[in-house]
C-alpha positions, 0 to 999 in steps of 0.5 A, spaced: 500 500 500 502 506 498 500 513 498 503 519 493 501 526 489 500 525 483 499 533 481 494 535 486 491 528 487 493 524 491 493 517 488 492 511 493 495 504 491 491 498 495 490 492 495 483 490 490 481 485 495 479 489 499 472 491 502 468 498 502 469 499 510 478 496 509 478 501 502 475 507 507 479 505 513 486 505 509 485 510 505 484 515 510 490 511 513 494 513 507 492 519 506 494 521 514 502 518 513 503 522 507 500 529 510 505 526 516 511 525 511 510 532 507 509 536 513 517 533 516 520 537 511 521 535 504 524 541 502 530 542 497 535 543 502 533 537 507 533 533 500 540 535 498 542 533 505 539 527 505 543 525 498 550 528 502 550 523 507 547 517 502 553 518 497 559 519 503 555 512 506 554 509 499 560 512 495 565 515 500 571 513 495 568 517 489 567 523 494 568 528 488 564 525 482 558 524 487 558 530 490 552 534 487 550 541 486 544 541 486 538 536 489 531 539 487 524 537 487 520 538 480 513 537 478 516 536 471 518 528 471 512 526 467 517 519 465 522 518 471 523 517 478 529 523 477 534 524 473 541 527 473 545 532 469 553 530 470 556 536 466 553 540 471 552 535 477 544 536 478 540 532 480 532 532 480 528 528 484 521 527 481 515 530 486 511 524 486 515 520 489 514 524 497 509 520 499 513 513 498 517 510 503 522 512 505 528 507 503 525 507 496 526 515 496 534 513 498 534 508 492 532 513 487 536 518 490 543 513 490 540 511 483 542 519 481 548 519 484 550 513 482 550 516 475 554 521 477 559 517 477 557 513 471 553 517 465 550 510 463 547 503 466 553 499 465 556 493 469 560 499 474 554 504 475 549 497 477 555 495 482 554 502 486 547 502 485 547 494 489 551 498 495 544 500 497 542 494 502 534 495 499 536 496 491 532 491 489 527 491 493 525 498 492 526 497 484 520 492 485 517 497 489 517 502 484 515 497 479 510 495 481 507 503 482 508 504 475 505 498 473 499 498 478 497 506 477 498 505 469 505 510 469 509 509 464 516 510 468 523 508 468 529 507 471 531 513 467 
């Protein structure tokens, strides 16, 4: 079960099984964590922050390549979770993506600084990207967002 802002909706993603009072129930649920975790401070500052400490965790020795400009929020990531400019080291993380939890939000923050380093998906960019502990786990997750609300996201 997620919860995320599509634009100024709030899409909720849970299971069809459910019954009309568990649909109410967690809804009301879901909405309540994201209004919880929007409030906490997903600024552009706290989310640069948050992409210094993952690069020295998870790329401490290409301290200099994964060292980025800038790391922003943006509305405009219709097709991608985020996405990097190495010429210029910025990062854009797409907004989406707030309300989701928090180890997947990590994984698509190294993901982006992970191309800092290397431009492409090759076998030395995934290698930096399997350093995070949750990285398949979150890839799924991501998926199956995408899958489950109709999006047409990639890794990139």
């Amino acid at each position: 079960m997620s919860a995320y802002r599509d634009g100024e909706r709030v899409v909720v993603l849970i299971p069809a099984q459910f019954s009309g009072a568990e649909e109410r129930e967690w809804v009301d649920k879901m909405v309540a964590r994201l209004a919880a975790r929007e409030r906490r401070g997903h600024t552009d500052d706290a989310l640069y922050e948050r992409a210094q400490r993952l690069a020295e965790r998870y790329l401490a020795e290409h301290s200099h390549a994964a060292t980025p400009s800038s790391v922003k929020w943006v509305r405009n990531q219709n097709g991608r979770w985020g996405s990097c400019t190495p010429a210029d080291q910025s990062i854009r993380i797409s907004e989406r993506i707030q309300g989701f939890p928090d180890w997947v939000i990590d994984y698509v923050i190294l993901h982006e600084l992970a191309h800092l380093v290397v431009s492409n998906h090759n076998a030395q960019f995934w290698a930096l990207v399997a350093r995070y502990p949750r990285a398949e786990r979150a890839r799924g997750y991501l998926e199956g967002v995408s899958s489950a609300a109709g999006l047409g996201f990639s890794e990139d």
